[in-house]
C-alpha positions as CSV (number, residue, x, y, z in Angstrom):
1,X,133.1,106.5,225.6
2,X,133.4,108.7,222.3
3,X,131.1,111.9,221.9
4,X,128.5,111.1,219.0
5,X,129.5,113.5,216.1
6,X,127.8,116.6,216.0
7,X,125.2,116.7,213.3
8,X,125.5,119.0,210.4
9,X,122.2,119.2,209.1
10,X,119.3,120.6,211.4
11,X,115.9,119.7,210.5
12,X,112.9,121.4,211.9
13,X,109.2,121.7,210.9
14,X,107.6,124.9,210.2
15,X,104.1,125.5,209.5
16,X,103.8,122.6,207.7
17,X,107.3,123.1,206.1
18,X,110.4,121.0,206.7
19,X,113.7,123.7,207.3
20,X,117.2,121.6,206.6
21,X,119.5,123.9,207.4
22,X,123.3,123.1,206.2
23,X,125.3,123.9,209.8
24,X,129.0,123.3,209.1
25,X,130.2,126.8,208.9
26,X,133.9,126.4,209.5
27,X,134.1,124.6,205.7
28,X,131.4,127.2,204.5
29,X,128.7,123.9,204.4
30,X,130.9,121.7,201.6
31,X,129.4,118.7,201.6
32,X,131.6,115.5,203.3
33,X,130.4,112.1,203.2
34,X,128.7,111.9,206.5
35,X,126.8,115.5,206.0
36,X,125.7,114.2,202.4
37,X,123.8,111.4,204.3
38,X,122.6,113.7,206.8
39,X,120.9,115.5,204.4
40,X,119.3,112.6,202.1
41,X,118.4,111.2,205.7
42,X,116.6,114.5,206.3
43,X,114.9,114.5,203.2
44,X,113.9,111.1,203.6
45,X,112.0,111.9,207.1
46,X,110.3,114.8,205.7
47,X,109.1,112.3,202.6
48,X,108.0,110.2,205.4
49,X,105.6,112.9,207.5
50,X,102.3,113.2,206.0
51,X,102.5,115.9,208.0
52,X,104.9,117.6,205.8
53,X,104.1,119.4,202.5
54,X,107.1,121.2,201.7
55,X,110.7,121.5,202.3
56,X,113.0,124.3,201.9
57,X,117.1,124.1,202.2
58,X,119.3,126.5,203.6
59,X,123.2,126.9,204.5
60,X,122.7,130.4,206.3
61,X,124.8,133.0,205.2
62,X,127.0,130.1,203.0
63,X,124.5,128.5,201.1
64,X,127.4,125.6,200.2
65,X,130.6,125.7,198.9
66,X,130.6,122.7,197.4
67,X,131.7,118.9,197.8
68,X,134.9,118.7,200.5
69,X,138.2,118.7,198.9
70,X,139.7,115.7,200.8
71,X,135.7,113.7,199.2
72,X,137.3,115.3,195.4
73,X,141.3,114.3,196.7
74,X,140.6,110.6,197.2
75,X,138.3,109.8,194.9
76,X,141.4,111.4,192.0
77,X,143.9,109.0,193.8
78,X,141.5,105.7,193.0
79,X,138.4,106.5,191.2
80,X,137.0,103.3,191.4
81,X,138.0,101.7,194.2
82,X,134.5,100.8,196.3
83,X,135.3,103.4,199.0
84,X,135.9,105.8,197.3
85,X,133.5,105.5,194.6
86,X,130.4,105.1,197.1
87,X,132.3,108.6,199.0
88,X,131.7,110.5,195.9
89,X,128.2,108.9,195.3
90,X,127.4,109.9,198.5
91,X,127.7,113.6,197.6
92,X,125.4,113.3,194.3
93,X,122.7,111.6,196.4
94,X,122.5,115.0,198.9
95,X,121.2,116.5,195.8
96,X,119.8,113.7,193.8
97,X,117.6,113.2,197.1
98,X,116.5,116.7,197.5
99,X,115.5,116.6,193.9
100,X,113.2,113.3,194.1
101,X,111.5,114.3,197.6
102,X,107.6,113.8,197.1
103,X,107.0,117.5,198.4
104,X,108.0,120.8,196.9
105,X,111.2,121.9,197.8
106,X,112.5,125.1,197.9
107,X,115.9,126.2,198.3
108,X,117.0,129.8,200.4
109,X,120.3,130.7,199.0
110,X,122.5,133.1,200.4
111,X,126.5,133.5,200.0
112,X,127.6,130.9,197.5
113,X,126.8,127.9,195.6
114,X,129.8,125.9,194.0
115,X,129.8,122.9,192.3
116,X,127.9,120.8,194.0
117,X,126.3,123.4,196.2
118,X,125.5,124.6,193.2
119,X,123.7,121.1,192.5
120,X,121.8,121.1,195.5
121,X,120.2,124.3,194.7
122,X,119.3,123.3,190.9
123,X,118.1,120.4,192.4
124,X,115.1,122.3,194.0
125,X,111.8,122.8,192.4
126,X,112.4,126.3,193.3
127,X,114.9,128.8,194.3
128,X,114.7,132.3,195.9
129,X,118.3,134.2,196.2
130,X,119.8,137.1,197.9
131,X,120.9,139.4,195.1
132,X,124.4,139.3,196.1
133,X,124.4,135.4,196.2
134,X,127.1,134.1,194.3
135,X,126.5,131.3,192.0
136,X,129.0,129.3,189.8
137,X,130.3,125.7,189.1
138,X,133.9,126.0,190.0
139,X,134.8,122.8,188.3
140,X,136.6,123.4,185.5
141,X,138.6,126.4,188.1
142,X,139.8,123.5,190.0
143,X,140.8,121.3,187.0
144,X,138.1,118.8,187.1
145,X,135.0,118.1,185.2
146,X,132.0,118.9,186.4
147,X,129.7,116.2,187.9
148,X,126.3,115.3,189.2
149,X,124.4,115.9,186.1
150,X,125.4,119.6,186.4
151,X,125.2,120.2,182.8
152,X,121.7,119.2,182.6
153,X,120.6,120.9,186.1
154,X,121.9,124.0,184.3
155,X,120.1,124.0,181.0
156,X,117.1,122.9,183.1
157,X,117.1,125.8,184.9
158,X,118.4,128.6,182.1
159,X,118.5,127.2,179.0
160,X,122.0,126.2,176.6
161,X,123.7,129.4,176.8
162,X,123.7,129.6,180.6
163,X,124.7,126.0,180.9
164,X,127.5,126.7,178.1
165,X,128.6,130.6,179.8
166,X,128.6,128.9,183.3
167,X,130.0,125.3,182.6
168,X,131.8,125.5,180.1
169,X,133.5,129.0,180.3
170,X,133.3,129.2,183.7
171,X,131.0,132.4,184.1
172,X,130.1,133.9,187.7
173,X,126.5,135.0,188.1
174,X,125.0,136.8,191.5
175,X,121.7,136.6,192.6
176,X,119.9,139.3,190.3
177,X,121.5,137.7,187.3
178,X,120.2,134.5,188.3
179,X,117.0,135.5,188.6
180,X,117.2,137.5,184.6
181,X,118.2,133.9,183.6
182,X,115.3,132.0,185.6
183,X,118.0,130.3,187.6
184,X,115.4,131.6,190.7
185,X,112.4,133.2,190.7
186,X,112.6,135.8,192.9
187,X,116.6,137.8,194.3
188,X,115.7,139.5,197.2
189,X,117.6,141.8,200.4
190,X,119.9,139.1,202.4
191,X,117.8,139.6,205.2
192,X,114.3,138.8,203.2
193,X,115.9,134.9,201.9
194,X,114.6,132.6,204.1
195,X,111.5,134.5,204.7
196,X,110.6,134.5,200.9
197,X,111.1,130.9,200.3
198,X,108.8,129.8,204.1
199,X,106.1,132.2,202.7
200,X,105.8,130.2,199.6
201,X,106.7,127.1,201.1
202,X,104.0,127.4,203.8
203,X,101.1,128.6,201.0
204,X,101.6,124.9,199.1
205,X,102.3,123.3,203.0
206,X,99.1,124.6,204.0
207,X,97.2,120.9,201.9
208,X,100.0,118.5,202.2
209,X,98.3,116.0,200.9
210,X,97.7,118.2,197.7
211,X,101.0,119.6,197.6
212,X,102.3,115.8,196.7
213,X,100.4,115.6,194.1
214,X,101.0,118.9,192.4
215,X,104.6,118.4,192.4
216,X,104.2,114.9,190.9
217,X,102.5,116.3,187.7
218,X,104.8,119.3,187.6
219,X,107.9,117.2,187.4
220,X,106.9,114.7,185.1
221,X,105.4,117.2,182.5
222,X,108.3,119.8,183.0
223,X,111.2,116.8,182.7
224,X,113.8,117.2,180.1
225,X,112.2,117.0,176.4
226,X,108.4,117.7,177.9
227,X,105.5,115.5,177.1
228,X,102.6,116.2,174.7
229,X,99.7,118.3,175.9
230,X,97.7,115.2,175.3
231,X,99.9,112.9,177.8
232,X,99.7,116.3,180.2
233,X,95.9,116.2,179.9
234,X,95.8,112.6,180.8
235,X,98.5,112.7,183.4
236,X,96.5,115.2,185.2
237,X,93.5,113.5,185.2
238,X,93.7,110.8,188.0
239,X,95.1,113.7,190.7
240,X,92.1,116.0,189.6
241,X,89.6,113.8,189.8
242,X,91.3,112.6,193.5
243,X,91.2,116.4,194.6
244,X,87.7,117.0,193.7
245,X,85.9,113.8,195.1
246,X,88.5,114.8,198.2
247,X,86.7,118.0,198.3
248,X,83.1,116.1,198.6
249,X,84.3,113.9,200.9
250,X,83.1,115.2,204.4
């Protein structure tokens, strides 16, 4: 009888807070098929745990170095044969998933984030960075485009000159950079990562319930092109008015 495969994503719960921790060291956490589903799996149980009100993702000292080269090999050799085009699909949804979770997420990002480790962290609501973290896309370096969305997780996160510096021309930023940029909002000692991102993970965790619906709003009024204060106001509305007959309610 065959040994089941050892997982590469760890999930525990925290105060409230859902840890996935990337665990394949050897490849610095690049993301293969089966460790891409891991993860959207893990992010799917923690979506499904009312018990849950916030997630943060970690790789440990390698944050993630991206999608596995043989994942990026085949799909060049037949990009649209079905295998291979659901492989490489599989690899966007690790951080497509992490981006739609119903809680906030947070990610802890330490050593590097490339390409699509790069991704995963955009993906996040939130991001606190050691200062010598190294973030960049690493596409282009490799001869590819880049994919994912990654031009629009950039300028999302830092505006059109980052997204053009980074890539387009391939620029290099560590973790106090990042933060100048509002890539992450706070770049801290390598040892104070993962503590910074549970203590503000925990604070929303604390109302889970809450902490659902305030990420909601945010998301919708902070997507891509905004919406008018007037649609904000109105958006608002319905989860306020739920969170203060919730405080009545014995």
């Amino acid at each position: 009888m065959s040994e089941a495969p050892v997982p590469e994503v760890r999930y525990d719960v925290v105060d409230g807070v859902a840890v996935l921790t990337l665990d394949a060291p050897s490849r610095r956490n690049a993301l293969s098929v089966a460790m891409a589903g891991e993860l959207a799996a893990a992010v799917a149980r923690a979506d499904g745990d009312p018990a849950v009100g916030a997630v943060v993702v970690t790789g440990g000292p390698h944050f993630c170095a991206g999608a596995e080269r043989s994942v990026l090999a085949d799909a060049g050799e037949d990009p649209v044969e079905d295998g291979r085009y659901r492989a490489l699909g599989a690899v966007y949804e690790a951080f497509t998933r992490v981006g739609t979770a119903t809680v906030p997420t947070v990610a802890a990002v330490r050593g590097a984030a490339v390409g699509a480790g790069l991704n995963l962290a955009l993906a996040t609501d939130l991001r606190v960075v050691s200062r010598t973290a190294r973030l960049l896309p690493g596409f282009a370096q490799i001869g590819i485009h880049p994919g994912g969305g990654h031009f629009t997780l950039l300028h999302r996160a830092a505006g059109r000159e980052a997204a053009a510096a980074m890539g387009v021309f391939g620029e290099e930023v560590d973790g106090e950079r990042a933060a100048a940029l509002g890539m992450a909002w706070a770049a801290v000692d390598d040892a104070d990562v993962e503590g910074t991102a549970m203590a503000l993970a925990s604070r929303v965790a604390r109302d889970p319930a809450l902490a659902r619906h305030l990420v909601a709003s945010f998301r919708r009024e902070t997507a891509p092109g905004g919406v008018p204060w007037d649609v904000a106001v109105e958006l608002e509305r319905s989860p306020q008015m739920w969170s203060l007959r919730r405080r009545r309610t014995p």
